[in-house]
C-alpha angles and dihedrals in degrees: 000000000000089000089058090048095041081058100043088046090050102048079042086066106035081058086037112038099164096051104224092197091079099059084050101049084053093052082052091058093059100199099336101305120129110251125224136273098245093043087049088052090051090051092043098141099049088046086047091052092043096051087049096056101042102029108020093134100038101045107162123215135341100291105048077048093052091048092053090053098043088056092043094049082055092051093046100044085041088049092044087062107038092056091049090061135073119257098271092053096043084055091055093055107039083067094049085047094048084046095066086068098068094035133085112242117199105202123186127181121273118181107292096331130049137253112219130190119193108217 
């Protein structure tokens, strides 16, 4: 599985150079406190890309695992599309992609996969 999100994370960067996420995990941190649990599941795909990049190797339990997949199986499904379109529409979605960083997602269980509204 790490060689599928190693390649995920590396064509992620070479469509988003300058890793929002981070900006947005940072925002998350809020001066250095420890945000909560629910603040860190509405944010699930910056934390999953923040547990990637600094713990990919020494994830610790389910559900830091779970997080990491879930944001992996995003990046995929969003990189998968963007690739399929021409230039002016990939333009168009890679904002509204960019966007998601910055935005909650509240995400609830739907069957296997997940529905997922941006607020």
């Amino acid at each position: 599985m790490q060689n599928k999100y190693q390649y995920i994370y590396e064509k992620l960067v070479k469509v988003l150079p300058n890793k929002p996420w981070i900006k947005a995990y940072s925002n998350l941190m809020n001066g250095g406190k420890v945000p909560s649990l629910p603040k860190l599941m509405s944010n699930m795909l910056v934390y999953g890309l923040h547990l990637y990049e600094t713990k990919a190797h020494f994830l610790k339990d389910h559900y830091e695992k779970g997080i990491v997949a879930e944001s992996m199986s995003t990046c995929n499904a969003f990189l998968g599309i963007y690739h399929s379109l021409e230039k002016d529409n990939q333009s168009k979605l890679l904002k509204r992609f960019q966007s998601s960083f910055f935005s909650q997602m509240i995400c609830a269980p739907f069957t296997m996969s997940y529905l997922c509204i941006f607020t």
